[in-house]
Backbone atoms as SQL, in Angstrom:
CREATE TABLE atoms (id INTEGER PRIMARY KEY, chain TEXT, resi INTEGER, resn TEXT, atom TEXT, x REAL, y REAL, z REAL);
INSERT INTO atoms VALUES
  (1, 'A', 1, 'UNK', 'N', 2.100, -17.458, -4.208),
  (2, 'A', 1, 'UNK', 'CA', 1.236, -16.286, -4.106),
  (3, 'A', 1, 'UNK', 'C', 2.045, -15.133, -3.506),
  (4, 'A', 2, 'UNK', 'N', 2.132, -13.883, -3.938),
  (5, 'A', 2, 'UNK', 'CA', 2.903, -12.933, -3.492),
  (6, 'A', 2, 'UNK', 'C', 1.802, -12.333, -2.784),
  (7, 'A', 3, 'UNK', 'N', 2.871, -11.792, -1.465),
  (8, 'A', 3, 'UNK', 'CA', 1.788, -10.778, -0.745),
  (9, 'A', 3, 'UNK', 'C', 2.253, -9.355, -1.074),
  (10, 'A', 4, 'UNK', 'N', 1.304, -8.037, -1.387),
  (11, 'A', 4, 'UNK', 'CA', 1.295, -7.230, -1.393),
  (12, 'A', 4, 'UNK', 'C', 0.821, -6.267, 0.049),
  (13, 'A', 5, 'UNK', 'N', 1.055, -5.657, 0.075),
  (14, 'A', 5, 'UNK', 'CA', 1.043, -4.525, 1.225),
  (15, 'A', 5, 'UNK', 'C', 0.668, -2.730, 0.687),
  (16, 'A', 6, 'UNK', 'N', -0.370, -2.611, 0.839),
  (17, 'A', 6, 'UNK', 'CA', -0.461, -0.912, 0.390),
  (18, 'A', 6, 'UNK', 'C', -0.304, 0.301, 1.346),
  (19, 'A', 7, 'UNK', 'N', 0.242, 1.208, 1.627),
  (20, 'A', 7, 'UNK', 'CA', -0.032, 2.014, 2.441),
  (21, 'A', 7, 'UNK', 'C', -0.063, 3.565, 2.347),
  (22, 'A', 8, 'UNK', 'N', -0.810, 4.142, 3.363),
  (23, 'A', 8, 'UNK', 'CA', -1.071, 5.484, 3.077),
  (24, 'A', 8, 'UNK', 'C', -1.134, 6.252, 4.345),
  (25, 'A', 9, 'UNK', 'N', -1.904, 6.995, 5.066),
  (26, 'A', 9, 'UNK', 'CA', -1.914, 7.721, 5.869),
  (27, 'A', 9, 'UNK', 'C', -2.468, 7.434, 7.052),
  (28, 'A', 10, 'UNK', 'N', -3.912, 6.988, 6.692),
  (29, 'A', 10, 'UNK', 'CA', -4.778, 6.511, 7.799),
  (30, 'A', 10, 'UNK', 'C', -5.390, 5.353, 7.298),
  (31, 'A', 11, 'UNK', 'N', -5.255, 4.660, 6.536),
  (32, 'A', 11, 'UNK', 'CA', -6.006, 3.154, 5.635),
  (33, 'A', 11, 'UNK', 'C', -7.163, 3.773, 6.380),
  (34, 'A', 12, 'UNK', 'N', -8.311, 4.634, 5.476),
  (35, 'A', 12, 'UNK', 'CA', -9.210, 4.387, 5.546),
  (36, 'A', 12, 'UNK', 'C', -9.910, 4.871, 3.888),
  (37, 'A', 13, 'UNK', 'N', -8.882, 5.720, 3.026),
  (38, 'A', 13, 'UNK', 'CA', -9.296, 5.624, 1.886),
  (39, 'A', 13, 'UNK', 'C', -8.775, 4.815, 0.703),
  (40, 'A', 14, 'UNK', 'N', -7.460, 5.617, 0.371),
  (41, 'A', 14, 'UNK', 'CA', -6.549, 4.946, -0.526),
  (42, 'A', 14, 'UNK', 'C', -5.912, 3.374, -0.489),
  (43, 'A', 15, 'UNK', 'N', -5.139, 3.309, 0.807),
  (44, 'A', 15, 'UNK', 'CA', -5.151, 1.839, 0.699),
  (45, 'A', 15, 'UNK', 'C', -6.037, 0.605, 1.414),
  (46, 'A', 16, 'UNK', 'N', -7.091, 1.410, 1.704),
  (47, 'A', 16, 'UNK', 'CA', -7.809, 0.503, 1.585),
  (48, 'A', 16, 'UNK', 'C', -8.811, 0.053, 0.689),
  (49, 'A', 17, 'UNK', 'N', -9.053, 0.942, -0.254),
  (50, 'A', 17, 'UNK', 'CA', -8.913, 0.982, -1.529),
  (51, 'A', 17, 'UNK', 'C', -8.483, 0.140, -2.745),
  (52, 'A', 18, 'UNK', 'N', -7.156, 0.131, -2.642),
  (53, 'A', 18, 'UNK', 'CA', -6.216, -0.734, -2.848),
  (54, 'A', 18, 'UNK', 'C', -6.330, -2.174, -2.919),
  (55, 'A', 19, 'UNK', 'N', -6.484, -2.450, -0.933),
  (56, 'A', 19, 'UNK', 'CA', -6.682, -3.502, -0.881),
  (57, 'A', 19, 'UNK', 'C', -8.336, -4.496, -1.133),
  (58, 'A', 20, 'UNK', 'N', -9.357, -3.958, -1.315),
  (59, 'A', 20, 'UNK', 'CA', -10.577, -4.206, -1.577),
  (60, 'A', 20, 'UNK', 'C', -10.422, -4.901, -3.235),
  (61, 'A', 21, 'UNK', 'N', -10.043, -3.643, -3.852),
  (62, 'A', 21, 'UNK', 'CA', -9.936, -4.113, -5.918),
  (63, 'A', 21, 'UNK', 'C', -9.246, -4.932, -6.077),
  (64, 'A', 22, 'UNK', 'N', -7.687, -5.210, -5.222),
  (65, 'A', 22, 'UNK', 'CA', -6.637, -6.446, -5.823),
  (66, 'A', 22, 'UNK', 'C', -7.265, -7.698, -5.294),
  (67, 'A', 23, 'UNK', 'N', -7.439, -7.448, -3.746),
  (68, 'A', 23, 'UNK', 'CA', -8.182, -8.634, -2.857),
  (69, 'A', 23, 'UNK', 'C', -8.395, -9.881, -3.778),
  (70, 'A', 24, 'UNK', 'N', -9.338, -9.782, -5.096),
  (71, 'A', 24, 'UNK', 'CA', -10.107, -10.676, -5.664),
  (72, 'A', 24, 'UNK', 'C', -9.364, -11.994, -6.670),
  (73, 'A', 25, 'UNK', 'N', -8.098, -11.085, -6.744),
  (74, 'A', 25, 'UNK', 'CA', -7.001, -11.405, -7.331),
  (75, 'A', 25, 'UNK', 'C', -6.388, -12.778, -6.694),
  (76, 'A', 26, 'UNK', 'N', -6.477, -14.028, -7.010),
  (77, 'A', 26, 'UNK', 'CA', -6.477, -15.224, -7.348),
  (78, 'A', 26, 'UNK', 'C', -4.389, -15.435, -6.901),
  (79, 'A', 27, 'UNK', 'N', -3.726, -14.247, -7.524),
  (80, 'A', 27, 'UNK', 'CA', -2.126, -14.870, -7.666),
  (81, 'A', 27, 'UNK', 'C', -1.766, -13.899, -6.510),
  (82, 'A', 28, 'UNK', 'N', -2.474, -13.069, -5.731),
  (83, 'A', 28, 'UNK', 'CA', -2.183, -12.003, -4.466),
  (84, 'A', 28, 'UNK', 'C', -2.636, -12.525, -3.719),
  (85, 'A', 29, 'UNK', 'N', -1.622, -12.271, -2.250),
  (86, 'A', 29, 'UNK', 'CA', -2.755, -11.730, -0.961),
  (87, 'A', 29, 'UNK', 'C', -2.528, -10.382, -0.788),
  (88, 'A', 30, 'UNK', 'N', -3.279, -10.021, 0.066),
  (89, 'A', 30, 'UNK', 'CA', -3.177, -8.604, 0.162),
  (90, 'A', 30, 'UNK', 'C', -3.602, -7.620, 1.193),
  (91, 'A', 31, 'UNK', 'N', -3.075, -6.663, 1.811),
  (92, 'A', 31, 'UNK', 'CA', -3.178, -6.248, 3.012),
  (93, 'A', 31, 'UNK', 'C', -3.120, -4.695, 2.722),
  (94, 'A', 32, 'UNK', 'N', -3.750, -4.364, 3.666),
  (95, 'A', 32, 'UNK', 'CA', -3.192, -2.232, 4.080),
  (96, 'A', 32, 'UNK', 'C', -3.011, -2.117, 5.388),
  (97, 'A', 33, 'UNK', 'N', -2.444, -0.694, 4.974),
  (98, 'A', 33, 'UNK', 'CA', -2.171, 0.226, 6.854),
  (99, 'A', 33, 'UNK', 'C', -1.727, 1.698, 6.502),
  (100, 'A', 34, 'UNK', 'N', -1.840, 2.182, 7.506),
  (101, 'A', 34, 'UNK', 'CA', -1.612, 3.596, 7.499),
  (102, 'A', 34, 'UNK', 'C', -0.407, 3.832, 8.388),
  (103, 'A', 35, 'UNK', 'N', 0.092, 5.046, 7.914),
  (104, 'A', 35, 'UNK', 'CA', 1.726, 5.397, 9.080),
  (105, 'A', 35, 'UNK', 'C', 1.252, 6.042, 10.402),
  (106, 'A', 36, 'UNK', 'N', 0.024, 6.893, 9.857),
  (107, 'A', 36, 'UNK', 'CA', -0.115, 7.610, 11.240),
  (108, 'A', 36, 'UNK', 'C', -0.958, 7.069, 12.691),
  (109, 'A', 37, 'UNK', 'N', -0.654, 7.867, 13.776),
  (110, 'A', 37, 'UNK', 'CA', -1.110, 7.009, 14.894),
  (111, 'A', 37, 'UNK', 'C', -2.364, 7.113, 14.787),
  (112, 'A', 38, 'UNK', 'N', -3.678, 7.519, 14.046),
  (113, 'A', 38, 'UNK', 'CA', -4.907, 6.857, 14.056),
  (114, 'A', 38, 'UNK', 'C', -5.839, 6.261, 12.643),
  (115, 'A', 39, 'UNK', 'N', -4.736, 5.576, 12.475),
  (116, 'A', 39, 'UNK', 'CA', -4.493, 5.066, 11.262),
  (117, 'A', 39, 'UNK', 'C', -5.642, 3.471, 11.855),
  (118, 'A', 40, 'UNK', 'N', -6.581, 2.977, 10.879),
  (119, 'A', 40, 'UNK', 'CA', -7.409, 2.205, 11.090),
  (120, 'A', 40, 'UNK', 'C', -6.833, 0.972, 11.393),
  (121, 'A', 41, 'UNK', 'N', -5.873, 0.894, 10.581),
  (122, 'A', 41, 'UNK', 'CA', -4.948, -0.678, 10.998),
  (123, 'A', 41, 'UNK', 'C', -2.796, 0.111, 10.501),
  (124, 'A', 42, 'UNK', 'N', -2.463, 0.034, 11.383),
  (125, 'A', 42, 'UNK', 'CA', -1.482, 0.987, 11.672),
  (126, 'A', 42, 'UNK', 'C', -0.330, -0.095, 10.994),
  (127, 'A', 43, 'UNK', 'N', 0.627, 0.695, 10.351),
  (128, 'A', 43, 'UNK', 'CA', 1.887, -0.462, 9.843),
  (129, 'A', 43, 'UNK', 'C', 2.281, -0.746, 10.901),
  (130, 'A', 44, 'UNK', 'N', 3.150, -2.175, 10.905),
  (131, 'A', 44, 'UNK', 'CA', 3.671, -2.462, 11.861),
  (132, 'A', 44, 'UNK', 'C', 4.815, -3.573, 11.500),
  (133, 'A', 45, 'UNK', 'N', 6.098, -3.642, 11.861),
  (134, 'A', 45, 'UNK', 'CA', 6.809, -4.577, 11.263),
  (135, 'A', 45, 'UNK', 'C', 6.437, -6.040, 11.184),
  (136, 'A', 46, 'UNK', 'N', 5.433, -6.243, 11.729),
  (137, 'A', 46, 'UNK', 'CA', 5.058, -7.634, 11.283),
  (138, 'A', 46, 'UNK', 'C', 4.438, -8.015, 9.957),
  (139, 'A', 47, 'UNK', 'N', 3.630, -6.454, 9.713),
  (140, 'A', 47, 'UNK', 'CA', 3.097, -6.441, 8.256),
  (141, 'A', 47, 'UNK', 'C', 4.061, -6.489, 7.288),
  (142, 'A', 48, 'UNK', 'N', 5.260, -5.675, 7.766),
  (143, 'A', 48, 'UNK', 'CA', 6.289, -5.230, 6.268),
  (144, 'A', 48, 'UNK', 'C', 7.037, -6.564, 6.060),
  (145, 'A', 49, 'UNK', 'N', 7.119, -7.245, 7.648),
  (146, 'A', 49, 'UNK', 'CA', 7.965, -8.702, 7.298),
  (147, 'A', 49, 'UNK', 'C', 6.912, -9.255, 6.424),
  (148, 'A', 50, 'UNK', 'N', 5.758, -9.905, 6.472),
  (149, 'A', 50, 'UNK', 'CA', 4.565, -10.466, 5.835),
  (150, 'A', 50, 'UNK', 'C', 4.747, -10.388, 4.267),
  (151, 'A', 51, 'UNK', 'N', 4.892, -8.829, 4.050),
  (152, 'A', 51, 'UNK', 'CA', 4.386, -8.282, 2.323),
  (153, 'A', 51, 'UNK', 'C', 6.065, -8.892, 1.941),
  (154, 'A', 52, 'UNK', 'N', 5.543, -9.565, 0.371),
  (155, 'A', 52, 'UNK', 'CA', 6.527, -9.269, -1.020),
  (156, 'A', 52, 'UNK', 'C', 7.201, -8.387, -1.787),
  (157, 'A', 53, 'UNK', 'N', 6.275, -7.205, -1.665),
  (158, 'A', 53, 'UNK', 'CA', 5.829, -5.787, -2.135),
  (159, 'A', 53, 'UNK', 'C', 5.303, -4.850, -1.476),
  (160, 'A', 54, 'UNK', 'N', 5.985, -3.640, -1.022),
  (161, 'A', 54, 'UNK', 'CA', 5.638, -2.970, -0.709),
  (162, 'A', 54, 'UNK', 'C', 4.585, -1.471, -1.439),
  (163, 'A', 55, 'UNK', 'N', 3.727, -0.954, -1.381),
  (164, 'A', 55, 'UNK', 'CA', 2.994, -0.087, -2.292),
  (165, 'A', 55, 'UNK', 'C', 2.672, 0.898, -1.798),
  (166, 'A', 56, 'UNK', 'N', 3.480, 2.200, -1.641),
  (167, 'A', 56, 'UNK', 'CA', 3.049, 3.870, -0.765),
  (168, 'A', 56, 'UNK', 'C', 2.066, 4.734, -1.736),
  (169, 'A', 57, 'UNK', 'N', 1.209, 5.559, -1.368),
  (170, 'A', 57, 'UNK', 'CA', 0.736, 6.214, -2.076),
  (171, 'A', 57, 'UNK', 'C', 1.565, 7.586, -2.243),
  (172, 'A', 58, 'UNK', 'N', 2.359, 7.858, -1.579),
  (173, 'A', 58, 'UNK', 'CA', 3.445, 9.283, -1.121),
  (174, 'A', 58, 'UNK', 'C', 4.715, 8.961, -0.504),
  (175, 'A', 59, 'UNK', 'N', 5.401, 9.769, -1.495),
  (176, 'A', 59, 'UNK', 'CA', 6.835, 9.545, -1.096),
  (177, 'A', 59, 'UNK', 'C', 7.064, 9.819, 0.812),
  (178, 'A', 60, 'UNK', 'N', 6.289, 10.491, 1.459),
  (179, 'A', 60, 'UNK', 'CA', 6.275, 10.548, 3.060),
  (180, 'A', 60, 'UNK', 'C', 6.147, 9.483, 3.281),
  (181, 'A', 61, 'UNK', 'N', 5.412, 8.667, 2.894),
  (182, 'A', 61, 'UNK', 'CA', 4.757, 7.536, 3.627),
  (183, 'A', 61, 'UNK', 'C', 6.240, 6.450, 3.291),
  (184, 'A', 62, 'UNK', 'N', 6.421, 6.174, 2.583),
  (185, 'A', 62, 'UNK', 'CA', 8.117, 5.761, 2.048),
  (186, 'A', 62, 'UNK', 'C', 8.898, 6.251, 3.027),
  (187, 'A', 63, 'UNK', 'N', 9.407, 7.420, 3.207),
  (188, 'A', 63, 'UNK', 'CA', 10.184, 8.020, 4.141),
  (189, 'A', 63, 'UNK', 'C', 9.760, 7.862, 5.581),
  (190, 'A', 64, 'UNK', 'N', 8.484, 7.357, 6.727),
  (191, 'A', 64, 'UNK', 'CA', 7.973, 7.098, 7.229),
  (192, 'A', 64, 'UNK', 'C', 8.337, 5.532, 7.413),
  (193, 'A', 65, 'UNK', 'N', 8.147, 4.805, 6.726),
  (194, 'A', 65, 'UNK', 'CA', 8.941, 3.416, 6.607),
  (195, 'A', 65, 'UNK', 'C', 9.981, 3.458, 6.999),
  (196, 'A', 66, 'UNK', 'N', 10.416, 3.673, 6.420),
  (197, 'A', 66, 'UNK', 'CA', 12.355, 3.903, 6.279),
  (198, 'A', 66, 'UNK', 'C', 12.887, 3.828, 6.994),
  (199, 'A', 67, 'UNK', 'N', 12.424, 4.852, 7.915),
  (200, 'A', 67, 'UNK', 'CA', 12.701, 5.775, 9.350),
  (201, 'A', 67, 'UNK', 'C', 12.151, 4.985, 10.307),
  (202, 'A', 68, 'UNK', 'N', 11.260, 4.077, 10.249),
  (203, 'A', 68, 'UNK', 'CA', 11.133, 3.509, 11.431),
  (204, 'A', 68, 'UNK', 'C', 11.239, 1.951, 10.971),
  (205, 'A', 69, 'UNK', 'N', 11.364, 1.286, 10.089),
  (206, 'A', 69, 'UNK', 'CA', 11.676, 0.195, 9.900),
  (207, 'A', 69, 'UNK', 'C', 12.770, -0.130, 8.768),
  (208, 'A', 70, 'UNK', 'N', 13.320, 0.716, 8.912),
  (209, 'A', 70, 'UNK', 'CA', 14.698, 0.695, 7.880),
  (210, 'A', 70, 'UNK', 'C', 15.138, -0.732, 7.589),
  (211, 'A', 71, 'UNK', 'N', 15.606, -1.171, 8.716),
  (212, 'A', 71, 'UNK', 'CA', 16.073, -2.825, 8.504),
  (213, 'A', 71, 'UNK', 'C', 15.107, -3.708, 8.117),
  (214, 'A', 72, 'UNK', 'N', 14.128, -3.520, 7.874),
  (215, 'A', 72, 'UNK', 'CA', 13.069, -4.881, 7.593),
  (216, 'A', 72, 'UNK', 'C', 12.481, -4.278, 6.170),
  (217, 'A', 73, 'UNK', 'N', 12.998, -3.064, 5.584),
  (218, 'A', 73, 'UNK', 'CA', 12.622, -3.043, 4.294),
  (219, 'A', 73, 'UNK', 'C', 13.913, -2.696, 3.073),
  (220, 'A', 74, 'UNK', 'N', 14.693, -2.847, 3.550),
  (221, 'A', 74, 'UNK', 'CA', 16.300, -3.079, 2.771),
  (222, 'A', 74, 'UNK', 'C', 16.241, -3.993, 1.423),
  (223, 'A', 75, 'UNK', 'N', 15.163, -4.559, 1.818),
  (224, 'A', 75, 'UNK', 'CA', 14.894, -5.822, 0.813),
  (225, 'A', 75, 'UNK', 'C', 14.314, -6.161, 0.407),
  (226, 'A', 76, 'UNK', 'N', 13.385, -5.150, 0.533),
  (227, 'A', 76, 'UNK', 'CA', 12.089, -5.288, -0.181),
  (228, 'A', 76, 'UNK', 'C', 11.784, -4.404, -1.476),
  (229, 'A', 77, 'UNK', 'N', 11.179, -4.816, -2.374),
  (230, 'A', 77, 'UNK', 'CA', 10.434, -3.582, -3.004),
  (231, 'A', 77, 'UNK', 'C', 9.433, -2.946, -2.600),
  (232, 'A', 78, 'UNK', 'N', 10.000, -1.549, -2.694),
  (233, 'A', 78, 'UNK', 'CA', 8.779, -0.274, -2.118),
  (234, 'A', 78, 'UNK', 'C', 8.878, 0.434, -3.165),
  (235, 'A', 79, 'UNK', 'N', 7.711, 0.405, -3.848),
  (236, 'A', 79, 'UNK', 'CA', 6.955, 1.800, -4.893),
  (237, 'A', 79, 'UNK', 'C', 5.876, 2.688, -4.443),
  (238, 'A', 80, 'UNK', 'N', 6.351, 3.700, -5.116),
  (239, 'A', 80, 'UNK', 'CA', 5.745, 4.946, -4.835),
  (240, 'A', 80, 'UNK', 'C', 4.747, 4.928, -6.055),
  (241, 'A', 81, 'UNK', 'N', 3.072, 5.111, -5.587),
  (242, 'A', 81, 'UNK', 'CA', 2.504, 5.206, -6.337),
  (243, 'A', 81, 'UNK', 'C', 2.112, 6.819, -6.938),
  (244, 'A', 82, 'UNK', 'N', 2.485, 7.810, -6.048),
  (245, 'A', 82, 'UNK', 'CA', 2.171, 9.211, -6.304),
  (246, 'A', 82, 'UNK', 'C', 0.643, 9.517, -6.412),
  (247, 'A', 83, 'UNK', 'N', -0.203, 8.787, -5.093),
  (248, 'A', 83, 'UNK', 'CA', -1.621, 9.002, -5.424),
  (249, 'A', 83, 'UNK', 'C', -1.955, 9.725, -4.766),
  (250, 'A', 84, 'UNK', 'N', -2.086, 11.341, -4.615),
  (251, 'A', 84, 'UNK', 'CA', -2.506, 12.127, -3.659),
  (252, 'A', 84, 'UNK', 'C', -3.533, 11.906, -2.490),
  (253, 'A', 85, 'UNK', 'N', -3.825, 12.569, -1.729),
  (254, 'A', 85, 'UNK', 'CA', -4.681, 12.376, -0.564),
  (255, 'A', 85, 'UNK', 'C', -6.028, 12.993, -1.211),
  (256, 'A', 86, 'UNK', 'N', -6.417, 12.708, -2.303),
  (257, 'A', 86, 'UNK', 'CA', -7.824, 13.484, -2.849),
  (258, 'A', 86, 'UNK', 'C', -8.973, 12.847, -3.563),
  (259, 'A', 87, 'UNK', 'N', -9.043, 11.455, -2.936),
  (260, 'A', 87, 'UNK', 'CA', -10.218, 10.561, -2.709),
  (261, 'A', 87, 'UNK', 'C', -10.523, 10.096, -1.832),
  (262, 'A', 88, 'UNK', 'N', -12.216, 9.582, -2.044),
  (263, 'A', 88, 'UNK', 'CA', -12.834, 8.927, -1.054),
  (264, 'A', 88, 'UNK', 'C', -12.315, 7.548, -1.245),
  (265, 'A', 89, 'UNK', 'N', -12.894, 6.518, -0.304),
  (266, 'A', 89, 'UNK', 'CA', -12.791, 5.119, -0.442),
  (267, 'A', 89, 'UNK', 'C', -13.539, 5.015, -1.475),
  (268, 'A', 90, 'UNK', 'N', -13.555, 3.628, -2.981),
  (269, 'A', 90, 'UNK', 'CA', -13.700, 2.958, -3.543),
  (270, 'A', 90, 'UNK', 'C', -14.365, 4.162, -4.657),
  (271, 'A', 91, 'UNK', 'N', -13.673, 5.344, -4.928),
  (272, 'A', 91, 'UNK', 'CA', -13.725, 6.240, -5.664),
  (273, 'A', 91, 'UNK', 'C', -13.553, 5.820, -7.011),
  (274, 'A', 92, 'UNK', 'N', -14.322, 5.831, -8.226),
  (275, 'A', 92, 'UNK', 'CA', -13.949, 5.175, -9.304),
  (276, 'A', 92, 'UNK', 'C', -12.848, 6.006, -10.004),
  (277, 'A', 93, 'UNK', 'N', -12.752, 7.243, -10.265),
  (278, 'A', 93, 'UNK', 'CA', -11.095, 7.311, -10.640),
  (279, 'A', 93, 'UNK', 'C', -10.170, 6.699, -9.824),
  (280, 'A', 94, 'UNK', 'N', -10.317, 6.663, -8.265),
  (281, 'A', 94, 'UNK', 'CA', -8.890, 6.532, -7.701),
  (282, 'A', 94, 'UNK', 'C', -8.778, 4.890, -8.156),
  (283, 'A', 95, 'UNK', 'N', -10.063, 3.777, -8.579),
  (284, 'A', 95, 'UNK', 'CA', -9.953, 2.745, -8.631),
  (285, 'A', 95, 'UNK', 'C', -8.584, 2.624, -9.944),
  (286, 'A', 96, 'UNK', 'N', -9.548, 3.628, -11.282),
  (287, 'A', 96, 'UNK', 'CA', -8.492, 3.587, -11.938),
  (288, 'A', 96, 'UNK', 'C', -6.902, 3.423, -12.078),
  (289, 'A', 97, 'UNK', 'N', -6.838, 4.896, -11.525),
  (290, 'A', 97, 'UNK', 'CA', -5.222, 5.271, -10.885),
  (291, 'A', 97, 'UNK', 'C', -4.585, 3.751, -10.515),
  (292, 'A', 98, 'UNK', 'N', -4.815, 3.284, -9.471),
  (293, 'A', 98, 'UNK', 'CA', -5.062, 2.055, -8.746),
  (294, 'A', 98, 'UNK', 'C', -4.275, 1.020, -9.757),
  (295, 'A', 99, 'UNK', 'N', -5.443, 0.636, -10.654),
  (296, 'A', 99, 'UNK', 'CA', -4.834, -0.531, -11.805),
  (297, 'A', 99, 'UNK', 'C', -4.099, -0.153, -12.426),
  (298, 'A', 100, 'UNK', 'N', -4.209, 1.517, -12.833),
  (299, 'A', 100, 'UNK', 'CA', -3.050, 1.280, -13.944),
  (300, 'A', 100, 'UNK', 'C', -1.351, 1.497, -12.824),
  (301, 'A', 101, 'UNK', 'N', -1.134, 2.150, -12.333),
  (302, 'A', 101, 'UNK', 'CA', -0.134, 2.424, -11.582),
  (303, 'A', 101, 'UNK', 'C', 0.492, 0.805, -11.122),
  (304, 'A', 102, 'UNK', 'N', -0.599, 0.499, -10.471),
  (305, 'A', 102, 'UNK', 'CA', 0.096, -1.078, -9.829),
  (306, 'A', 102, 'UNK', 'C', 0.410, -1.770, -11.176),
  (307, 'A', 103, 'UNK', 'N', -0.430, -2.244, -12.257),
  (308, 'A', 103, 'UNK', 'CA', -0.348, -2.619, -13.383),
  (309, 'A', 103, 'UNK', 'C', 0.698, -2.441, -14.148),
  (310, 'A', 104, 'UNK', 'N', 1.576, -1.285, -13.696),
  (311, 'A', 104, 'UNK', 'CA', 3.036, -1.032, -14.208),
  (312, 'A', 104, 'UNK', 'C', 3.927, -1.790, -13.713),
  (313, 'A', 105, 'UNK', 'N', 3.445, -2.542, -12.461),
  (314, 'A', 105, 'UNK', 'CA', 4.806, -2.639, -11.889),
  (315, 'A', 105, 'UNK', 'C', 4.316, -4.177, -11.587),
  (316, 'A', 106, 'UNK', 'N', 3.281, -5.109, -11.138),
  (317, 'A', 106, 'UNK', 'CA', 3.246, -6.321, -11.076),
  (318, 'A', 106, 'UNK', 'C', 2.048, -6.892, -12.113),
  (319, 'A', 107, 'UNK', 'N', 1.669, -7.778, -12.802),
  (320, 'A', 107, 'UNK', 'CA', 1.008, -8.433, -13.580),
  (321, 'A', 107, 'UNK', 'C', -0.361, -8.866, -13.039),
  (322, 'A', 108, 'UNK', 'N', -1.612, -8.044, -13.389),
  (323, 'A', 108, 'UNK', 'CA', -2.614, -8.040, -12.746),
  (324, 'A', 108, 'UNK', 'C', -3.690, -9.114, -13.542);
């Protein structure tokens, strides 16, 4: 089972988001967090050790990683999903966005 990891700003829309729609998913586990300090469940290198896959919604949030956990993601895959900050939680376009974007890159 691969673990996935989503993240965004404050996990309270996008990746958590994220993690709600894949959740159900049988060949995932799956987790979120946000970079910033009032971020609902905050990254933390125990998460990035945890995930298979890493999943940003913004190249900041990538660069945010990087910068503070450089060594524990050298080796990982991190994609940039390019999902702006311009949904609510469980928004049915952003659900869209969501499948098809991830859907590019792991087998849903």
């Amino acid at each position: 089972m691969q673990k996935l990891l989503f993240v965004c700003s404050k996990n309270k829309w996008r990746s958590l988001t994220a993690e709600k729609i894949f959740a159900n998913n049988e060949d995932y586990s799956v987790k979120s967090a946000g970079t910033e300090n009032g971020a609902r469940v905050k990254i933390t290198a125990g998460l990035i050790g945890w995930a298979d896959i890493i999943f940003v919604m913004e190249k900041k949030h990538r660069s945010r990683i990087q910068d503070k956990f450089n060594d524990s993601v050298l080796d990982k895959p991190l994609h940039v999903l390019n999902i702006p900050d311009d949904y609510q939680f469980m928004d049915e376009e952003l659900i869209e966005i969501l499948k098809e974007k991830v859907g590019e890159i792991i087998d849903l």
